[in-house]
mmJSON file of the N, C-alpha and C atoms, coordinates in Angstrom:
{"data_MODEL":{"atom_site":{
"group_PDB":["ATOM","ATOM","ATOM","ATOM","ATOM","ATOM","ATOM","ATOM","ATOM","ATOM","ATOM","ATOM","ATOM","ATOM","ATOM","ATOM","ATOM","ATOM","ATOM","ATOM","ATOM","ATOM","ATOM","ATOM","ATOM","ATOM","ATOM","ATOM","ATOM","ATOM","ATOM","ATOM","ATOM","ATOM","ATOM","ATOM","ATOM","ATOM","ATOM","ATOM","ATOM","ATOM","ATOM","ATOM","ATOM","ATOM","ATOM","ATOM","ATOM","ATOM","ATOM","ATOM","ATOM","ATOM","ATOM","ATOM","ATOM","ATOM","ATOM","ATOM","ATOM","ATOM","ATOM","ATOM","ATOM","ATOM","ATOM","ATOM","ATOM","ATOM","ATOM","ATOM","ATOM","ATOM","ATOM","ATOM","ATOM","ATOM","ATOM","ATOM","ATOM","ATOM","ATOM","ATOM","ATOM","ATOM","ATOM","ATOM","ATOM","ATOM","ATOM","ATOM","ATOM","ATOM","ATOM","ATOM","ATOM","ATOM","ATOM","ATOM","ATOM","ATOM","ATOM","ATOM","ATOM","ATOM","ATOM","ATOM","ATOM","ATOM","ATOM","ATOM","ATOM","ATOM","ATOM","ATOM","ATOM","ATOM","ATOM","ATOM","ATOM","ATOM","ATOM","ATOM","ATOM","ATOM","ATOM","ATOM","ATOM","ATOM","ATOM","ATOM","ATOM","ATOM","ATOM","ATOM","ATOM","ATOM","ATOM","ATOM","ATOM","ATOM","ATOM","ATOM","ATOM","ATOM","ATOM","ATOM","ATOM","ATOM","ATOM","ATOM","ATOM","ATOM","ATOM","ATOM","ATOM","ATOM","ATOM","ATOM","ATOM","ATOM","ATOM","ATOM","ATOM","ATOM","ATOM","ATOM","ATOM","ATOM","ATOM","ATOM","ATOM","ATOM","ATOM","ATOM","ATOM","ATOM","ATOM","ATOM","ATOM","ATOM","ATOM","ATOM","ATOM","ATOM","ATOM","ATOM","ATOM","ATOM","ATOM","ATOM"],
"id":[1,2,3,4,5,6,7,8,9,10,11,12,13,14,15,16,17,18,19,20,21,22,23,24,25,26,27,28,29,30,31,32,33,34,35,36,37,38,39,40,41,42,43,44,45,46,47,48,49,50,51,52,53,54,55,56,57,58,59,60,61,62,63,64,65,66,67,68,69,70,71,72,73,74,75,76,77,78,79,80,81,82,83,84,85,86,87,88,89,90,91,92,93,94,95,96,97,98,99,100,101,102,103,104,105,106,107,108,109,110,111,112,113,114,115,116,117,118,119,120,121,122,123,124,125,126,127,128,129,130,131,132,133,134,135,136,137,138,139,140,141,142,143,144,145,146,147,148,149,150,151,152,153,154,155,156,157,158,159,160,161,162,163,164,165,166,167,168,169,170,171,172,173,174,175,176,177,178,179,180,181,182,183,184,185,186,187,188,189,190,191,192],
"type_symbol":["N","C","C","N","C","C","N","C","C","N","C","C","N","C","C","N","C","C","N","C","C","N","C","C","N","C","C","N","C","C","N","C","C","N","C","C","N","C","C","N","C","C","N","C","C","N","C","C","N","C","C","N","C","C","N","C","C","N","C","C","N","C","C","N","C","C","N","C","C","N","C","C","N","C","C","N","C","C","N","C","C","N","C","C","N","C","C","N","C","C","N","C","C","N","C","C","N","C","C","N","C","C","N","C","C","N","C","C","N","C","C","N","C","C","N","C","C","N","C","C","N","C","C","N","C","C","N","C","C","N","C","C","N","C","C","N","C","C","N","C","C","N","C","C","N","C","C","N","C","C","N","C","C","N","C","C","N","C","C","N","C","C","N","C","C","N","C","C","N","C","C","N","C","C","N","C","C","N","C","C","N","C","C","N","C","C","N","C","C","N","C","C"],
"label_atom_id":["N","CA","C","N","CA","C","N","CA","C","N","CA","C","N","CA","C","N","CA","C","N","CA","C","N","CA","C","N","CA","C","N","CA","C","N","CA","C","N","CA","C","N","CA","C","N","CA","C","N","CA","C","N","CA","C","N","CA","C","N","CA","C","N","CA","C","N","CA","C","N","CA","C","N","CA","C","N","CA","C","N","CA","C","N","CA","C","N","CA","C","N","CA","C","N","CA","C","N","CA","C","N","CA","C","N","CA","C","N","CA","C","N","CA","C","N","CA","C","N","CA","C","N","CA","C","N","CA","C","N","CA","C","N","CA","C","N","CA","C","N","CA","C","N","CA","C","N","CA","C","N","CA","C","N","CA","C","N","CA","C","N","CA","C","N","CA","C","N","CA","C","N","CA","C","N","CA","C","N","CA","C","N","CA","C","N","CA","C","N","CA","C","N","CA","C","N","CA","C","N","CA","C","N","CA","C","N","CA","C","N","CA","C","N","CA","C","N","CA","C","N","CA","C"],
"label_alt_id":[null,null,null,null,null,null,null,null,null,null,null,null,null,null,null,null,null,null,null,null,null,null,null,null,null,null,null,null,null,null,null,null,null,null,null,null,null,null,null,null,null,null,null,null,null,null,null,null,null,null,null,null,null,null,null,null,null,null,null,null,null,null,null,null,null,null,null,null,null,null,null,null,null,null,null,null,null,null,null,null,null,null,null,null,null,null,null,null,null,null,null,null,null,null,null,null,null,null,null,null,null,null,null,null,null,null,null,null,null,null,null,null,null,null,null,null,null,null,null,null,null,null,null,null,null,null,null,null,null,null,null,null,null,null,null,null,null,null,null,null,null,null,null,null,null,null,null,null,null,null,null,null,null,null,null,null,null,null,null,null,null,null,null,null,null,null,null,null,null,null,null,null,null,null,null,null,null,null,null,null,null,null,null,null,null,null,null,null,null,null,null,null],
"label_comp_id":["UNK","UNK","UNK","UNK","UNK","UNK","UNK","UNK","UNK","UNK","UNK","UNK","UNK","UNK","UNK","UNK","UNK","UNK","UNK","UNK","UNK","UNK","UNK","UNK","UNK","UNK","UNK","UNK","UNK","UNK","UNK","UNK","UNK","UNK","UNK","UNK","UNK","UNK","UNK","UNK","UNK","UNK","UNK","UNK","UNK","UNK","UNK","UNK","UNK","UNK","UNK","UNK","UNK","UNK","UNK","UNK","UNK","UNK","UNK","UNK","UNK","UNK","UNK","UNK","UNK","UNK","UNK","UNK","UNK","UNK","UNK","UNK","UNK","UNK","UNK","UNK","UNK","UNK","UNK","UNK","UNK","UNK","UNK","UNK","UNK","UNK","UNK","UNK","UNK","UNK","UNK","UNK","UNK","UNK","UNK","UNK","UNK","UNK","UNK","UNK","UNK","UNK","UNK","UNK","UNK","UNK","UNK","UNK","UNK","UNK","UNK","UNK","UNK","UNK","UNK","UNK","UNK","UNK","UNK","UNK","UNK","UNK","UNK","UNK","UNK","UNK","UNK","UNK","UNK","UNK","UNK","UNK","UNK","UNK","UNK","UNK","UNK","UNK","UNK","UNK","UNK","UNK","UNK","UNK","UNK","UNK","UNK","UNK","UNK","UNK","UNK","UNK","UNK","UNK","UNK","UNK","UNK","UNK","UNK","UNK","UNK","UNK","UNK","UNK","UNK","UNK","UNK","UNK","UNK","UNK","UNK","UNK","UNK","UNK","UNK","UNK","UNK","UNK","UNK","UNK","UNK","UNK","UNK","UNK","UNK","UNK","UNK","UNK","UNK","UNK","UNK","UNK"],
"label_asym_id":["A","A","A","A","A","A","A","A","A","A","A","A","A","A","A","A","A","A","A","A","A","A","A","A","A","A","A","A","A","A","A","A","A","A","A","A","A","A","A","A","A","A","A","A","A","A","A","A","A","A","A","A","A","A","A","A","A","A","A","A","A","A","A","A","A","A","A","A","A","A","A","A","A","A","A","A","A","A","A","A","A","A","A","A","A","A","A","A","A","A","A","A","A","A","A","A","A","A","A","A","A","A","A","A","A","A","A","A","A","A","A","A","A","A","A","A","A","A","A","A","A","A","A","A","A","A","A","A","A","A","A","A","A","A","A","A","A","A","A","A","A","A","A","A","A","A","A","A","A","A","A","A","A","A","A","A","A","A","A","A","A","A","A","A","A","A","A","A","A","A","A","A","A","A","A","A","A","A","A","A","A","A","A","A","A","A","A","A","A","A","A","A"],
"label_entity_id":["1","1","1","1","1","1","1","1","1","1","1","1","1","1","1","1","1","1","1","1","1","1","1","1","1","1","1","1","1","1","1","1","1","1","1","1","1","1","1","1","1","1","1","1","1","1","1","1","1","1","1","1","1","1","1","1","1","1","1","1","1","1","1","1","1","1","1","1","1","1","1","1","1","1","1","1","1","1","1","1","1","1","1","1","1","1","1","1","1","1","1","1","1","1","1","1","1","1","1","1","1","1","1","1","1","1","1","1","1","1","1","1","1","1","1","1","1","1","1","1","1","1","1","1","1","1","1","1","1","1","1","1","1","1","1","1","1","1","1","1","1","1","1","1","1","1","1","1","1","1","1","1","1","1","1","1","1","1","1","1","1","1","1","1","1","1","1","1","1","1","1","1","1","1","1","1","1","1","1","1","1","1","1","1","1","1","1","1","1","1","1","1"],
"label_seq_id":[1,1,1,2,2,2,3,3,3,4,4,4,5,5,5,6,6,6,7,7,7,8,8,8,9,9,9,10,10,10,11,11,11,12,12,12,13,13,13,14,14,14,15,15,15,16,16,16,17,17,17,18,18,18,19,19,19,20,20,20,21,21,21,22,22,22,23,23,23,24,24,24,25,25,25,26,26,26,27,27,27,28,28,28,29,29,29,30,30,30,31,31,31,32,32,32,33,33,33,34,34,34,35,35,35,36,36,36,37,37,37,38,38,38,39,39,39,40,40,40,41,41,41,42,42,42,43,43,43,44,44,44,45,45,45,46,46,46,47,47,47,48,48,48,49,49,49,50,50,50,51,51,51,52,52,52,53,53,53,54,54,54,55,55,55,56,56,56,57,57,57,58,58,58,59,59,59,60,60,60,61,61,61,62,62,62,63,63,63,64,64,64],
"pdbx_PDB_ins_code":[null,null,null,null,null,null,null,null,null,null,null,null,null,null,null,null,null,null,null,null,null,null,null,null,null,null,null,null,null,null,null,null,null,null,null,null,null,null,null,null,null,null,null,null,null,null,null,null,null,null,null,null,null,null,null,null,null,null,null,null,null,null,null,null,null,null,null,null,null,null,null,null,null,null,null,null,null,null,null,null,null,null,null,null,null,null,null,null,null,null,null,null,null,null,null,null,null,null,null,null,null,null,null,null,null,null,null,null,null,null,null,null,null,null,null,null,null,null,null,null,null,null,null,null,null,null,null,null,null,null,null,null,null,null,null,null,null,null,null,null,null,null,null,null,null,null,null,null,null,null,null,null,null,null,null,null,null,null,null,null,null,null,null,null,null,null,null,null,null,null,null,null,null,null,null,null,null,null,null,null,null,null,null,null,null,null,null,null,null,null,null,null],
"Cartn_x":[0.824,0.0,0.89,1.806,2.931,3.405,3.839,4.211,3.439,1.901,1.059,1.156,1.596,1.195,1.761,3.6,4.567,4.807,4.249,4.004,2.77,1.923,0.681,1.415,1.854,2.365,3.318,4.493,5.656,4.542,3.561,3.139,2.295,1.809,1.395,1.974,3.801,4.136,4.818,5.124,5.804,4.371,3.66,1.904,2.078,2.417,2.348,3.289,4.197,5.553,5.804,4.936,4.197,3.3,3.316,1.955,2.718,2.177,2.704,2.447,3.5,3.106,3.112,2.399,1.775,2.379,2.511,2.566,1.605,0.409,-1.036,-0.684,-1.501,-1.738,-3.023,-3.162,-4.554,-5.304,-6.309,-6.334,-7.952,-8.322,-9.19,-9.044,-8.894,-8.741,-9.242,-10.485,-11.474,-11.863,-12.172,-11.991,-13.317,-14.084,-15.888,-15.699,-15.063,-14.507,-15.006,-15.612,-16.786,-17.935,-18.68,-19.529,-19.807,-19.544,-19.874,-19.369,-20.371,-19.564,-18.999,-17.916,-17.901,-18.854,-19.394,-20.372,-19.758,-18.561,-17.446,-17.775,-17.603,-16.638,-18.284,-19.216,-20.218,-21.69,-22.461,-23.816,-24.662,-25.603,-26.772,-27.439,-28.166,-29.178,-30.082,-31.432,-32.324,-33.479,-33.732,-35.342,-35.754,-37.08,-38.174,-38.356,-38.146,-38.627,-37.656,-36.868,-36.114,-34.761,-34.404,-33.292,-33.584,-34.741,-35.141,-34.67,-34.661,-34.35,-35.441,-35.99,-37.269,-36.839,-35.553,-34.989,-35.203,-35.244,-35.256,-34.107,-33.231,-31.637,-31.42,-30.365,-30.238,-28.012,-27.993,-26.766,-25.972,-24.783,-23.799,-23.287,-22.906,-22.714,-21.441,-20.07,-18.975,-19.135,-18.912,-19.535,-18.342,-16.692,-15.729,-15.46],
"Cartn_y":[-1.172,0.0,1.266,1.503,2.384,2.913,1.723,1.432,2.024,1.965,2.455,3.546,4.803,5.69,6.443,5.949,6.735,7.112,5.761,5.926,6.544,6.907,7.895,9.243,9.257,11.082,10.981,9.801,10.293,10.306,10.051,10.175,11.625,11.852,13.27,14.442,14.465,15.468,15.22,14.409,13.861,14.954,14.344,15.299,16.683,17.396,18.602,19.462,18.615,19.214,19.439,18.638,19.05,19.965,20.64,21.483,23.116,23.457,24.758,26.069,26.758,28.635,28.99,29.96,31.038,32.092,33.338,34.847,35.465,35.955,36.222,37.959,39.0,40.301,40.757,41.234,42.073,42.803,42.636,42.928,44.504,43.862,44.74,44.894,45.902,46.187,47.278,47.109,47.632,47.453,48.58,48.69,48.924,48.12,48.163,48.591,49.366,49.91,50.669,51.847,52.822,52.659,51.358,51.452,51.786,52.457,53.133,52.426,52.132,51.185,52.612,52.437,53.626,53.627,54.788,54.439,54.36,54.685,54.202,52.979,52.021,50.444,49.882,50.36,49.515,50.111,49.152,49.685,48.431,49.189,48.227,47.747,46.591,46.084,45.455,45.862,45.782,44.858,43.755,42.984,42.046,42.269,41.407,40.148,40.179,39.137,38.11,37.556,36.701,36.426,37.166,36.831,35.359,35.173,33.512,32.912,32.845,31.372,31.557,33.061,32.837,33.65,33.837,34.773,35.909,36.626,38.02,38.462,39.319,39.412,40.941,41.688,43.07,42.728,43.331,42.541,43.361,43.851,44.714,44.169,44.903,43.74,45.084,44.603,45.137,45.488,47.349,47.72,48.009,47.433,47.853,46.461],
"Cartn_z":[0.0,0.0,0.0,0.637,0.804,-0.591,-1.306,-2.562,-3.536,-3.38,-4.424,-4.346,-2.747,-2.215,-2.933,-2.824,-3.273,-5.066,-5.663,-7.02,-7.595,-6.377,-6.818,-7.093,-5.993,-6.069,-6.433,-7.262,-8.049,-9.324,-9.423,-11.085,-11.401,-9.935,-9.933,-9.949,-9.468,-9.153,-11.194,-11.983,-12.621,-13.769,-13.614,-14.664,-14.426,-13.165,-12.58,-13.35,-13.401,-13.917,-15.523,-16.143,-17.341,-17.98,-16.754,-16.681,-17.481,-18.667,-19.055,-17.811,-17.802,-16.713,-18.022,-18.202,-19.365,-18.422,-19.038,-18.279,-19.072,-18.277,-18.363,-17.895,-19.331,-18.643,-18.209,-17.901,-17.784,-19.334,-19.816,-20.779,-20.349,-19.514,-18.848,-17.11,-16.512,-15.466,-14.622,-14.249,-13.579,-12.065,-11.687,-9.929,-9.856,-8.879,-8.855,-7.504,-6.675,-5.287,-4.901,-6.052,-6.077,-6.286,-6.269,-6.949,-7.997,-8.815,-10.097,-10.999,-12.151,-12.965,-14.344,-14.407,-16.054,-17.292,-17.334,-18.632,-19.713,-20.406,-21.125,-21.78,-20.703,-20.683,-20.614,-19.355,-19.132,-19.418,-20.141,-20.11,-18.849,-18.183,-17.227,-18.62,-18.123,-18.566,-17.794,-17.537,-16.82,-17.554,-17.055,-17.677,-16.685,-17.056,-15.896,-17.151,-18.123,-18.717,-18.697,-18.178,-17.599,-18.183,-19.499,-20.438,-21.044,-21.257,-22.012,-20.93,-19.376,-19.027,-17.925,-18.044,-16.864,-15.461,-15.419,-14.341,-14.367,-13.079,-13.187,-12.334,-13.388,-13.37,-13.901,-13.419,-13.355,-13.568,-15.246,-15.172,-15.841,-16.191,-16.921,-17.71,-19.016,-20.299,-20.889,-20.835,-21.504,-22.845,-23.117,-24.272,-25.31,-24.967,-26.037,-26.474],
"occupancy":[1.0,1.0,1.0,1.0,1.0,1.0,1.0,1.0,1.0,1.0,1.0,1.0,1.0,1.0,1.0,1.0,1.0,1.0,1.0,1.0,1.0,1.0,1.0,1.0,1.0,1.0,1.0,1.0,1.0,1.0,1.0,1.0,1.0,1.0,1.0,1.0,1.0,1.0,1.0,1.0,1.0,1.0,1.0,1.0,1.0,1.0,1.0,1.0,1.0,1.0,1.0,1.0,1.0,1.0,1.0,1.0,1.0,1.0,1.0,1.0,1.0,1.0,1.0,1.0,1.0,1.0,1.0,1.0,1.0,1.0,1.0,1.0,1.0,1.0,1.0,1.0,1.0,1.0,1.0,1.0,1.0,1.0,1.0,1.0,1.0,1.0,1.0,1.0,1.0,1.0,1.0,1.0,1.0,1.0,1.0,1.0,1.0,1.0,1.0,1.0,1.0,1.0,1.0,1.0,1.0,1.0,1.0,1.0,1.0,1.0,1.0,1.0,1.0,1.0,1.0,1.0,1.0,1.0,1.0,1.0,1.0,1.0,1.0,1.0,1.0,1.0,1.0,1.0,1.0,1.0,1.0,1.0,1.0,1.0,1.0,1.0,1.0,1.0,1.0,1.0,1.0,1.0,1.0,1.0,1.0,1.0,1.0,1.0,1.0,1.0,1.0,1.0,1.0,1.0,1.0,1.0,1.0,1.0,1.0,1.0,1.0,1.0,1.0,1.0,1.0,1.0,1.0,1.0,1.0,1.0,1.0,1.0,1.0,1.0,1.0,1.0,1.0,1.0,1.0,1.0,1.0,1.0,1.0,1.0,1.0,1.0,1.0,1.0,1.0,1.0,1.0,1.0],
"B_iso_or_equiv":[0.0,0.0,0.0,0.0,0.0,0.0,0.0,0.0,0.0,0.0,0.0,0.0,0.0,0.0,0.0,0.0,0.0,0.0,0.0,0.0,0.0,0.0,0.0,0.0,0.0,0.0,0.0,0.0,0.0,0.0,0.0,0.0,0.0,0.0,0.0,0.0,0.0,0.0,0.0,0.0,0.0,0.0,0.0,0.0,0.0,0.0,0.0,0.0,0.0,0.0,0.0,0.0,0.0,0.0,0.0,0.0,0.0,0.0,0.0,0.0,0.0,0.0,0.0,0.0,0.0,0.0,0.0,0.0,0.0,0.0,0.0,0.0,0.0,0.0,0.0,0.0,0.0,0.0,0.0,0.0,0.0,0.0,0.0,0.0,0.0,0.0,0.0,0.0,0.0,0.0,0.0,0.0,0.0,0.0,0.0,0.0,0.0,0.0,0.0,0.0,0.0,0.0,0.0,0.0,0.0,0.0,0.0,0.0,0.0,0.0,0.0,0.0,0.0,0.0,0.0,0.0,0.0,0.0,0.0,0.0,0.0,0.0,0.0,0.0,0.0,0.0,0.0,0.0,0.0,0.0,0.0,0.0,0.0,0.0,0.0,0.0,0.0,0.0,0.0,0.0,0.0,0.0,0.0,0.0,0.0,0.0,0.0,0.0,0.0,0.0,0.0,0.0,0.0,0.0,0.0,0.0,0.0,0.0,0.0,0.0,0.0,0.0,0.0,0.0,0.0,0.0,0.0,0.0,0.0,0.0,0.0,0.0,0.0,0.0,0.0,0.0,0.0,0.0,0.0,0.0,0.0,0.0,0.0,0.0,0.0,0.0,0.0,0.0,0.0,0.0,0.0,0.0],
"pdbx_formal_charge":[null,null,null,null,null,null,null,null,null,null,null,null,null,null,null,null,null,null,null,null,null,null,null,null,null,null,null,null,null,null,null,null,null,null,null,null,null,null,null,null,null,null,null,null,null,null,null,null,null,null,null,null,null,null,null,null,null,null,null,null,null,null,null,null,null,null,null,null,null,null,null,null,null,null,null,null,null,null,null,null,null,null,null,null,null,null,null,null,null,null,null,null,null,null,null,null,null,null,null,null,null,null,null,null,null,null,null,null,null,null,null,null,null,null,null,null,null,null,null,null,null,null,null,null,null,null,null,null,null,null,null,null,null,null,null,null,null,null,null,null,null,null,null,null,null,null,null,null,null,null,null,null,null,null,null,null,null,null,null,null,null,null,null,null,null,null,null,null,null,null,null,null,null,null,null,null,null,null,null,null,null,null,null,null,null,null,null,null,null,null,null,null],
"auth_seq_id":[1,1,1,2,2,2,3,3,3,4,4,4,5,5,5,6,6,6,7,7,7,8,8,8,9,9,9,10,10,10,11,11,11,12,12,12,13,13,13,14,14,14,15,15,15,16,16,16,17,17,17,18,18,18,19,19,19,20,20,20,21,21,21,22,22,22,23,23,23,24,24,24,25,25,25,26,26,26,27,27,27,28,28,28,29,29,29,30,30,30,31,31,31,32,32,32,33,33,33,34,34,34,35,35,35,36,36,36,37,37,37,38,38,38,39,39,39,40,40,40,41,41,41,42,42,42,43,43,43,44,44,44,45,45,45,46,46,46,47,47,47,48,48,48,49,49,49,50,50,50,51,51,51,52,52,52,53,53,53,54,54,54,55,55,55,56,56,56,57,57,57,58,58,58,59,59,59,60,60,60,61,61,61,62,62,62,63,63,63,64,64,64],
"auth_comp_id":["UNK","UNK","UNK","UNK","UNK","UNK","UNK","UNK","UNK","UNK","UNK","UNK","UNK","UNK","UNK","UNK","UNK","UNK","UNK","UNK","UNK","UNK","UNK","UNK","UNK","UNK","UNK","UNK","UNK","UNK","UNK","UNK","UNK","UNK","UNK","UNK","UNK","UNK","UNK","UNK","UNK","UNK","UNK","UNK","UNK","UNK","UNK","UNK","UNK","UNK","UNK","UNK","UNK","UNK","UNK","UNK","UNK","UNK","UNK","UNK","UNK","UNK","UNK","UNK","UNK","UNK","UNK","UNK","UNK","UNK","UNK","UNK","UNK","UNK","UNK","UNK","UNK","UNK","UNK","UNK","UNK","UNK","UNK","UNK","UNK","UNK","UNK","UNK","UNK","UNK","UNK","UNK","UNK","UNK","UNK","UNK","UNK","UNK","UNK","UNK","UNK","UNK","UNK","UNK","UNK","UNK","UNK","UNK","UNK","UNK","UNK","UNK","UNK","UNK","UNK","UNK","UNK","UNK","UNK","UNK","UNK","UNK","UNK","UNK","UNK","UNK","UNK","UNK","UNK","UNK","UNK","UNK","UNK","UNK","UNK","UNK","UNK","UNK","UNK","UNK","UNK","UNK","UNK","UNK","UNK","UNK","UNK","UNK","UNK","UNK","UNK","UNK","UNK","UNK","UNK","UNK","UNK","UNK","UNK","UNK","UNK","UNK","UNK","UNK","UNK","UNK","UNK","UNK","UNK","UNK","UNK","UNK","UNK","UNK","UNK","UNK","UNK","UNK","UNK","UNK","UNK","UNK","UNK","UNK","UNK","UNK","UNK","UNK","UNK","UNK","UNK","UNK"],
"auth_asym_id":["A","A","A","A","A","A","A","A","A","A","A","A","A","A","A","A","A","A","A","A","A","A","A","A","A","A","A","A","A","A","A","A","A","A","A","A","A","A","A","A","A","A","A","A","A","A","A","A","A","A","A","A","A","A","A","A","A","A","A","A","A","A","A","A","A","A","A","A","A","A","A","A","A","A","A","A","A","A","A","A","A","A","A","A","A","A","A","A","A","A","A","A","A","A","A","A","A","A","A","A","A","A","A","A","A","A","A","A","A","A","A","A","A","A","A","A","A","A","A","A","A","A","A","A","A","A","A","A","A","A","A","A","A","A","A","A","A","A","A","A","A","A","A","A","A","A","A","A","A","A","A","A","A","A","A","A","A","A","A","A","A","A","A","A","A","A","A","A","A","A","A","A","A","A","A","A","A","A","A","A","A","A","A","A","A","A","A","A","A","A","A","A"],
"auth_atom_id":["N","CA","C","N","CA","C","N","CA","C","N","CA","C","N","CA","C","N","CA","C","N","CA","C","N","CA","C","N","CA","C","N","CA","C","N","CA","C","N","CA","C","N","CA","C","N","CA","C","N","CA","C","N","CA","C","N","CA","C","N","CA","C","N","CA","C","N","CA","C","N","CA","C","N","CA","C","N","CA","C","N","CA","C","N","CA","C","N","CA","C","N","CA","C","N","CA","C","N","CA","C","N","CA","C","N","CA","C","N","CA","C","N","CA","C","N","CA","C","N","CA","C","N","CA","C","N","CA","C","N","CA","C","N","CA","C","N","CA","C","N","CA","C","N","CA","C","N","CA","C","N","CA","C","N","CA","C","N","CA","C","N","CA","C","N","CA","C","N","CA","C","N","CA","C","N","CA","C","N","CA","C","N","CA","C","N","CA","C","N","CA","C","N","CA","C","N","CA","C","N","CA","C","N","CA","C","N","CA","C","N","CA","C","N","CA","C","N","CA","C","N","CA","C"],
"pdbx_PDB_model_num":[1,1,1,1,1,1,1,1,1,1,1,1,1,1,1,1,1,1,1,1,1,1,1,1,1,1,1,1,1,1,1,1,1,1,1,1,1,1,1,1,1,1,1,1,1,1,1,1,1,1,1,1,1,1,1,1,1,1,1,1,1,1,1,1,1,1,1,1,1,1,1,1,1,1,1,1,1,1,1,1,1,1,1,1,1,1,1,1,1,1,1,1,1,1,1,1,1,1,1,1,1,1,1,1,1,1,1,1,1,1,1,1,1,1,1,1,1,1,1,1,1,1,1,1,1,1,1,1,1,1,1,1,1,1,1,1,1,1,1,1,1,1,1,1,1,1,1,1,1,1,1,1,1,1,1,1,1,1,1,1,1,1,1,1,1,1,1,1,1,1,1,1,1,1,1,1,1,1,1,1,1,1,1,1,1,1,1,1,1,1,1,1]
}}}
């Protein structure tokens, strides 16, 4: 059992290590800290009619 233990996690750390790091930027970077969303960047969208799934949802939709 020991045996299986140690060849679990040599095969996991062995997958891990395969694993690509990307260097990721920010492509949008927005501070919701104020409350205020920018009318710029964001429009509201407001509906009682559920967005077709029947919900009633109050939601901001990125306008660039």
């Amino acid at each position: 059992m020991v045996v299986g233990l140690i060849m679990t996690a040599l095969l996991c750390w062995m997958g891990l290590r395969q694993v690509p790091h990307h260097s990721y930027c920010p492509i949008l970077m927005e501070d919701f800290s104020s409350g205020v969303l920018d009318a710029r960047t964001w429009t509201q969208e407001v509906s009682v009619g559920g967005f077709g799934n029947g919900e009633f949802e109050q939601t901001s939709k990125h306008t660039r």
